[in-house]
C-alpha positions as CSV (number, residue, x, y, z in Angstrom):
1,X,112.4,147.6,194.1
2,X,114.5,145.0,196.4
3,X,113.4,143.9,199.5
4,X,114.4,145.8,202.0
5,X,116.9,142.8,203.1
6,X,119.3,144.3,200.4
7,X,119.1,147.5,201.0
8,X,121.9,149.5,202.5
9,X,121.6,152.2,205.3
10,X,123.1,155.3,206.3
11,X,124.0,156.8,209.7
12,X,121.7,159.2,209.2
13,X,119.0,157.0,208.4
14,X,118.1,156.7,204.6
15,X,118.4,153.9,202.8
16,X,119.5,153.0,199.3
17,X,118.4,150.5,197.1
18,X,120.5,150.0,194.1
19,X,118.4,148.8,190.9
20,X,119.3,146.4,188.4
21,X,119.2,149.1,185.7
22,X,121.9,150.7,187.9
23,X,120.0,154.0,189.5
24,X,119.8,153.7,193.1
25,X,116.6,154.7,194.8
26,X,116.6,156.1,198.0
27,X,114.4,156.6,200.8
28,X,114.0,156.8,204.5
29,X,114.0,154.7,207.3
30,X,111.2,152.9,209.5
31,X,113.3,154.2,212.3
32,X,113.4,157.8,210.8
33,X,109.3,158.1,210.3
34,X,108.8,157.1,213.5
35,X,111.2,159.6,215.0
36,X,109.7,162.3,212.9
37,X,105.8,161.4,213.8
38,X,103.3,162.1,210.9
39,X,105.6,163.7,208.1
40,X,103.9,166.9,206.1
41,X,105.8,168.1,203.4
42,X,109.4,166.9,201.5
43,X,111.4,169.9,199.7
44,X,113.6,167.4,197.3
45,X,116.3,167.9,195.5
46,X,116.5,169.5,192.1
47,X,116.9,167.2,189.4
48,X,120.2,167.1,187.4
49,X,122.1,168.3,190.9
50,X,125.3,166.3,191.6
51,X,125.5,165.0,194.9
52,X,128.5,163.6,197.4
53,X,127.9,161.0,199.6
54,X,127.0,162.4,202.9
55,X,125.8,165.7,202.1
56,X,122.7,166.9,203.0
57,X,120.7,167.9,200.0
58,X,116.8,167.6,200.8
59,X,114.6,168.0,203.6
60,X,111.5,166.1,205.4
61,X,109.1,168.1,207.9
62,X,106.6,165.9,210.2
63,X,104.3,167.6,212.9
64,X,107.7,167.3,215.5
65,X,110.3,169.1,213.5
66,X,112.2,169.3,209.8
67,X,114.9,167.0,209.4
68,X,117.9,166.7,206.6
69,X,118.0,164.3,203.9
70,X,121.4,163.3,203.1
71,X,122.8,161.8,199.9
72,X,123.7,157.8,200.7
73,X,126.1,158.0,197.4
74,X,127.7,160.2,195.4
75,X,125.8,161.3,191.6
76,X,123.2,162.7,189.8
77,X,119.8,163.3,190.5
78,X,117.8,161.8,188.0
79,X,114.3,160.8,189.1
80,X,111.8,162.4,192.1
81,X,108.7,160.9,193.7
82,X,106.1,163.3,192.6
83,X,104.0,160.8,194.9
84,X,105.1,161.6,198.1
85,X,104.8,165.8,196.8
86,X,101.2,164.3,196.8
87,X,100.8,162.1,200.1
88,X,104.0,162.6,202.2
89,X,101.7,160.8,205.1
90,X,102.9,157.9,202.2
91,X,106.2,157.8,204.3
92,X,105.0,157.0,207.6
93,X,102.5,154.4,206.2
94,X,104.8,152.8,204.3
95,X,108.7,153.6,204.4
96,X,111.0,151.0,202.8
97,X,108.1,151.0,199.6
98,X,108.2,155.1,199.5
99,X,111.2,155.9,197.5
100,X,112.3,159.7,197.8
101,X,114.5,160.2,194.6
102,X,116.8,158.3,192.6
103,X,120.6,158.9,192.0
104,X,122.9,157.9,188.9
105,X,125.9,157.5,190.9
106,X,129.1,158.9,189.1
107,X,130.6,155.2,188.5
108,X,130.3,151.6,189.2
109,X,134.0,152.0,191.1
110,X,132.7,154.6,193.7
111,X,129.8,153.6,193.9
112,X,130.8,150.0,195.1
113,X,133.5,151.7,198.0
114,X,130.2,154.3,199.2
115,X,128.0,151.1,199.3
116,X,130.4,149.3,201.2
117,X,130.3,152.1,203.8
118,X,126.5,151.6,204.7
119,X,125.2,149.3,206.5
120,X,123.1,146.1,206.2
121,X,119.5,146.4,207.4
122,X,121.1,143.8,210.4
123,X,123.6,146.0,211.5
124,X,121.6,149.1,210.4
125,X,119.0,147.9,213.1
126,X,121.3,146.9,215.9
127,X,123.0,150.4,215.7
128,X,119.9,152.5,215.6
129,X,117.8,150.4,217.8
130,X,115.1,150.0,215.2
């Protein structure tokens, strides 16, 4: 995992991390856990499920409310945290080291263009006031 000085972030909060064996791992932000309070429980995605960019395809609920999870690119689901099934409290402790699931985006071509969509964690945190 990168630091999270090169990861990219969403409107919506996640971020995505793209590996150097290609899958990109994504997560939520600092700014989203602390919104949310002490999360309890993360319904993920199924693995093998395509996913667009944008679209919201899992679900977080903290002690405050339940919250979508939206894709930050376009692919495949190919890997889940069983460790946050485990400890979700692991996202409020620790948010840009908790990765949620990892996508195998559909090519290196669209995934460049939905990566050049998100932010940097500079402008990320000037937008969202985190």
């Amino acid at each position: 995992m990168n630091s999270q000085e090169t990861f990219k972030f969403a409107e919506t909060h996640e971020w995505a991390d793209l590996e150097e064996d290609g899958l990109v791992w994504v997560g939520i932000s600092n700014h989203a856990q602390e919104a949310l309070g002490d999360v309890m429980f993360f319904q993920a995605p199924k693995l093998g499920q395509q996913v667009k960019q944008g679209e919201t395809i899992a679900v977080i609920e903290s002690v405050k409310a339940a919250s979508d999870i939206h894709a930050p690119v376009s692919g495949e689901i190919v890997a889940l945290n069983e460790e946050v099934d485990a400890a979700p409290e692991s996202l409020n402790e620790k948010p840009y080291a908790v990765w949620l699931f990892k996508i195998k985006p559909l090519s290196d071509n669209s995934l460049a263009s939905e990566l050049e969509q998100l932010m940097s964690l500079e402008k990320y945190s000037s937008t969202s006031g985190a």
